[in-house]
N, C-alpha and C positions, 0 to 999 in steps of 0.2 A: 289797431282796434280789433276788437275780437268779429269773425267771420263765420263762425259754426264750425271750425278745422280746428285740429289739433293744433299747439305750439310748436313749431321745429324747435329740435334740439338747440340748432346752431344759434337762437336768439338766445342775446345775453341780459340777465335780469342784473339791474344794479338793486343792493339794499343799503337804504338810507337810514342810519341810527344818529339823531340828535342825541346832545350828551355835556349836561351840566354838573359840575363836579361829580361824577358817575364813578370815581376811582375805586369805590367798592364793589361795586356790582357790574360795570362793565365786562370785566372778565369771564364771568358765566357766563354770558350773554355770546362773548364771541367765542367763546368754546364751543356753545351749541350751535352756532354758525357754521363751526368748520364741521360741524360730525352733520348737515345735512349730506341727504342721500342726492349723491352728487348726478341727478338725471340734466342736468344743463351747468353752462356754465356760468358766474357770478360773480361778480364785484361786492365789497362791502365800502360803504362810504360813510365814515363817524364824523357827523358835522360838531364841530366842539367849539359851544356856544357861548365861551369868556369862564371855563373852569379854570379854578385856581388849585384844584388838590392833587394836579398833577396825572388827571386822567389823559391826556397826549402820552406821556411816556406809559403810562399800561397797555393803552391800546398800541404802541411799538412794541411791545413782548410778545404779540399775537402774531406777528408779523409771518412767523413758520408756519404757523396753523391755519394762513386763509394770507395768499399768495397774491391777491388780488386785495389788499386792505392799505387803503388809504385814510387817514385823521387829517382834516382842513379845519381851517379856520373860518368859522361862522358866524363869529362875534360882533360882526358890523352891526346887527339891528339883534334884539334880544327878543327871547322864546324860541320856544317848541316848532312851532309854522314855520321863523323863518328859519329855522336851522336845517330843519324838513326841506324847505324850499333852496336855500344855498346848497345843500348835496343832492336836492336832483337836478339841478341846474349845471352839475357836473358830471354827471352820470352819462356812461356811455349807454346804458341798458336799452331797452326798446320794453323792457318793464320794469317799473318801480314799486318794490318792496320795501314797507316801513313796519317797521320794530323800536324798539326803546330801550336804552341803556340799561332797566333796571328790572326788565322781564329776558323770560328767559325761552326761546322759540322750540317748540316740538321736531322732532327728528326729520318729519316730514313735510314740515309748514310747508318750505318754497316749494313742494312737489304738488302739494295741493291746492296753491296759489296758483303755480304755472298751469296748473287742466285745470281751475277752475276759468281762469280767465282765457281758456276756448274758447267760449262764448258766454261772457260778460265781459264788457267795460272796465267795469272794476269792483273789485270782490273785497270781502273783509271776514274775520275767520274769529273764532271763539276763545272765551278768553278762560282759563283756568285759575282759581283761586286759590285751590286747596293748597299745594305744593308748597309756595312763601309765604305763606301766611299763618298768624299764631289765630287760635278760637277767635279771641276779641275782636280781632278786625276782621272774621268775618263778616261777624254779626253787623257790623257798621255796612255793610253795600248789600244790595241784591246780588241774587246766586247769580254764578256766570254761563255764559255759552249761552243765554239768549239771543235773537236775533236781533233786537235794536231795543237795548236796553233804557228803559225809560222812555223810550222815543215814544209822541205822542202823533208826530206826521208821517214823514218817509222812513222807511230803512237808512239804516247809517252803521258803515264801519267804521271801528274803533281804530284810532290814529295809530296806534300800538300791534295793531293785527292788519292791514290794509294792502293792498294792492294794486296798481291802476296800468294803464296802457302809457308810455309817455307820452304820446301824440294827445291822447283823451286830456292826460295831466295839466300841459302844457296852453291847451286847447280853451279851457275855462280858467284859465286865471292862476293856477296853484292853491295852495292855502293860501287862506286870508290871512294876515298877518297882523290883524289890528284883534284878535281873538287873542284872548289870556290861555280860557276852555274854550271847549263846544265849537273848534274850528274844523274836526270831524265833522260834525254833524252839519255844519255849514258847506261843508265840500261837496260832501254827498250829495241833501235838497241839490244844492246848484247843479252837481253831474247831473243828475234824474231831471230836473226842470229844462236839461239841455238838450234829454232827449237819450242820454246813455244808459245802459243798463247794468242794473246790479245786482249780484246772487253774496247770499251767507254762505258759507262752506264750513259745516259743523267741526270739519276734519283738519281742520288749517288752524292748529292749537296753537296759543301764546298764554305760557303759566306765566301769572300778571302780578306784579308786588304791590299791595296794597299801602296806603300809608298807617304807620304804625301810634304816631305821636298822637296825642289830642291835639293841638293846637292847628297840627297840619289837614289832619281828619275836618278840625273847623275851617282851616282858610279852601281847601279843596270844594266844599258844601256852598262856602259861600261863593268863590268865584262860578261854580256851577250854576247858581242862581243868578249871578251879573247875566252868563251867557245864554238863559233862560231868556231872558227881556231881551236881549240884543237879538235870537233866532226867532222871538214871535214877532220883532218891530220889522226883522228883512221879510220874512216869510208870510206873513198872514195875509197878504194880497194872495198868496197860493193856496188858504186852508191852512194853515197851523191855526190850531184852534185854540182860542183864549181859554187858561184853567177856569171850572166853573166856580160857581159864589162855594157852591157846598162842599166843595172839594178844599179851597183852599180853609171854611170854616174849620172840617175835619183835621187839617194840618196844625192850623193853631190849637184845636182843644187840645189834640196828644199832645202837644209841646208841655200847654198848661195842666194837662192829667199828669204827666210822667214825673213831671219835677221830685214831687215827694219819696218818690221809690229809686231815686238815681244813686245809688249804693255801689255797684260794681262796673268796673272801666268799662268792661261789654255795654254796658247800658245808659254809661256820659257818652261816649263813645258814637253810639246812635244816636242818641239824643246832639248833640252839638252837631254833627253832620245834616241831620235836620234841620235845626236851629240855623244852621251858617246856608242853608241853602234856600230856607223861607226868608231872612236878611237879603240876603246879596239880591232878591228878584223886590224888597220892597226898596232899596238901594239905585238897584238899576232900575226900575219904574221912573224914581224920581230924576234920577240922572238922567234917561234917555228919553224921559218923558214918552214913556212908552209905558201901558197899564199893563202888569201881569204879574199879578201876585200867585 
């Protein structure tokens, strides 16, 4: 846990990359791995969660370039959480750095990771858009490098840019594993409600891959919205505050304003990402019988 001291060198940080047929994009990812500025030493651990496109053997062509890379098998339960949670569960580290198959880490993320987490808990770092991504799918997300983007209660690092103590990790539970999304944001609340503490670190960069497809851009939106109702039904004993009446009106009028002007992909684009994520919170209401639209 962090104490107000520096990191010693000699602690070893393990990084956990889940990775579902990632065979395209894994490779950048652990290239940028091995060009960090090598201030400590590390592990990489690719939990590989039931791919079939043959991302195990790419992640064995890295093997020269990061001397310390292991690829396990994580496929016992499916997602993101538990893949996360099967490779720190293996991790020799005394910190756990997580990243994601399909972004690509700045030179000095884990440098900035490791002194941020002198003194914090656990830390989460900014996410960069520009880099992979074409105009249109810009325009589909808010800008990056915010501190807790969307977030309407605590700070919350992004599962793709994160950092923690393994003792801390270990300490509350892991990730939740019953989350699709928003099991970041579920870790975080829980750290902070446990009493641990958390800094942004503007400097601790992850150029982030957007999705590109409409369809995807919709199921993303929507399950964002499932996990919308699942974080107000755990949390609102704590203050997670219900969307108000006028808020969620303004949500439906743009839907039903914009229809007529949906002409350019930039602009279904946004629009179905809205659309899929006002669904998934009237979806989960019902299902969880929890109100928050």
């Amino acid at each position: 846990m962090a104490d107000g001291v520096s990191v010693p060198d000699r602690l070893r940080v393990s990084v956990v990359v889940p990775a579902l047929n990632a065979a395209a994009t894994i490779g950048d990812q652990l290239l940028a791995l091995s060009r960090q500025e090598r201030v400590i030493p590390f592990e990489v651990i690719v939990a590989d969660n039931g791919s079939t496109d043959g991302t195990p053997g790419v992640v064995a062509q890295y093997a020269a370039h990061l001397p310390r890379l292991r690829c396990i098998d994580a496929s016992d339960s499916k997602g993101a959480a538990a893949a996360r949670n099967a490779g720190a569960q293996l991790a020799v580290g005394e910190i756990l750095a997580f990243c994601d198959a399909d972004d690509v880490v700045d030179e000095r993320w884990l440098a900035e990771l490791r002194d941020g987490l002198a003194h914090a808990d656990f830390v989460g770092g900014a996410l960069d858009m520009k880099r992979l991504n074409d105009p249109d799918a810009l325009k589909w997300r808010p800008a990056a490098g915010v501190r807790t983007e969307g977030s309407v209660f605590l700070p919350h690092a992004p599962s793709g840019n994160f950092a923690v103590w393994r003792k801390v990790f270990i300490a509350v539970g892991m990730f939740d594993e019953s989350f699709g999304r928003g099991e970041d944001n579920e870790i975080s609340y829980r750290l902070q409600l446990h009493g641990y503490t958390y800094e942004h670190l503007s400097n601790a960069v992850v150029h982030y891959r957007l999705r590109h497809g409409l369809h995807d851009v919709w199921r993303q939106g929507f399950d964002s919205g499932l996990a919308d109702v699942r974080l107000y039904g755990r949390f609102r004993q704590f203050g997670f505050p219900r969307r108000s009446a006028a808020d969620v009106l303004r949500s439906l009028l743009w839907l039903v304003v914009k229809v007529p002007s949906l002409t350019r992909r930039s602009e279904i684009g946004l629009w179905l990402r809205k659309a899929g994520l006002q669904l998934g919170r009237c979806v989960g209401s019902a299902s969880y019988r929890v109100l928050y639209l």
